[in-house]
C-alpha positions in Angstrom: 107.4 127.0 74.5 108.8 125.6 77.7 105.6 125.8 79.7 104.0 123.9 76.8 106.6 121.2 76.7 106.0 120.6 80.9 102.2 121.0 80.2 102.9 118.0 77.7 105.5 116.0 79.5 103.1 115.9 82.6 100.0 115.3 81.5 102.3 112.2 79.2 103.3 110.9 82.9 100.0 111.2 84.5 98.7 109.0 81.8 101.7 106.3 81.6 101.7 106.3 85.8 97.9 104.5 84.8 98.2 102.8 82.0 101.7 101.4 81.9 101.4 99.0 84.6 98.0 98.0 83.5 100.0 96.9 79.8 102.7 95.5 81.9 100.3 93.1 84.2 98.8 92.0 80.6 102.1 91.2 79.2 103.8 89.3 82.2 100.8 87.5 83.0 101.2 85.5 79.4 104.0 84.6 81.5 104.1 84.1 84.7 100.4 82.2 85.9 98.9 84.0 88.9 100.8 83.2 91.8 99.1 84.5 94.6 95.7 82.5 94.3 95.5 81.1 97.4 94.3 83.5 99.9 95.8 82.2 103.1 99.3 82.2 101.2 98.9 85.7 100.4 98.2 86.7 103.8 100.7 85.3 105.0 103.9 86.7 103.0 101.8 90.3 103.1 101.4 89.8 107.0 105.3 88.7 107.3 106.3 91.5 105.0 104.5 94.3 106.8 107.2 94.9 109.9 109.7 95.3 107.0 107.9 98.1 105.4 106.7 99.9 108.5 110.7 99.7 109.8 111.2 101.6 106.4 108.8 104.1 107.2 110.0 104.9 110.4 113.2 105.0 109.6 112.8 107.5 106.7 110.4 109.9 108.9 113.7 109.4 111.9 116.0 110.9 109.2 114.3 113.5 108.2 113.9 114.8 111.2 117.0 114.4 112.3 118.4 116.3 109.1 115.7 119.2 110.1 116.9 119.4 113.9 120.4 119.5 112.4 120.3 122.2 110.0 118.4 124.6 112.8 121.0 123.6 115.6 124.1 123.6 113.9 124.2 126.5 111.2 127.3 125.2 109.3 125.1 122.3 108.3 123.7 124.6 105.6 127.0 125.0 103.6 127.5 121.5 104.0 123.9 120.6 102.3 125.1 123.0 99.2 128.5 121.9 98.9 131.4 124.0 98.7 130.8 127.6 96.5 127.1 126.7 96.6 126.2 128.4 100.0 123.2 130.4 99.6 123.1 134.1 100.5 120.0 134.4 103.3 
């Protein structure tokens, strides 16, 4: 019964991850006109936005590996990543 629930739940999720911000851009765009007809405009903020999101990138890739060189170097990381009573047994 379970496996048939998860079956259902993500094939339900595939399906909304399509169509639900298709609905939504229909709906807001009764609205809110279209903002972002001028091309040059659009460049623009997109152009001045992209350091932002690279930063992010980097940042997030920096801290993961930082969490991975931790937990090999320093083996009480592990107990600290599971809390207290939730140290696994390997």
């Amino acid at each position: 019964m379970a496996i048939v629930l998860s079956i259902i739940f993500t094939v339900a999720l595939f399906y909304s991850t399509f169509t639900l911000p298709l609905t939504l851009d229909k709906w807001l765009r009764n609205y809110y006109p279209d903002v972002f007809w001028h091309l040059e405009l659009r460049e623009h903020i997109l152009s001045s936005l992209r350091p932002y999101g690279y930063l992010a990138l980097i940042l997030t890739i920096v801290l993961i590996l930082v969490d991975f060189i931790a937990r090999r170097r320093l083996p009480y990381m592990k107990s600290w990543r599971w809390g207290k009573g939730m140290v696994r047994n390997t």
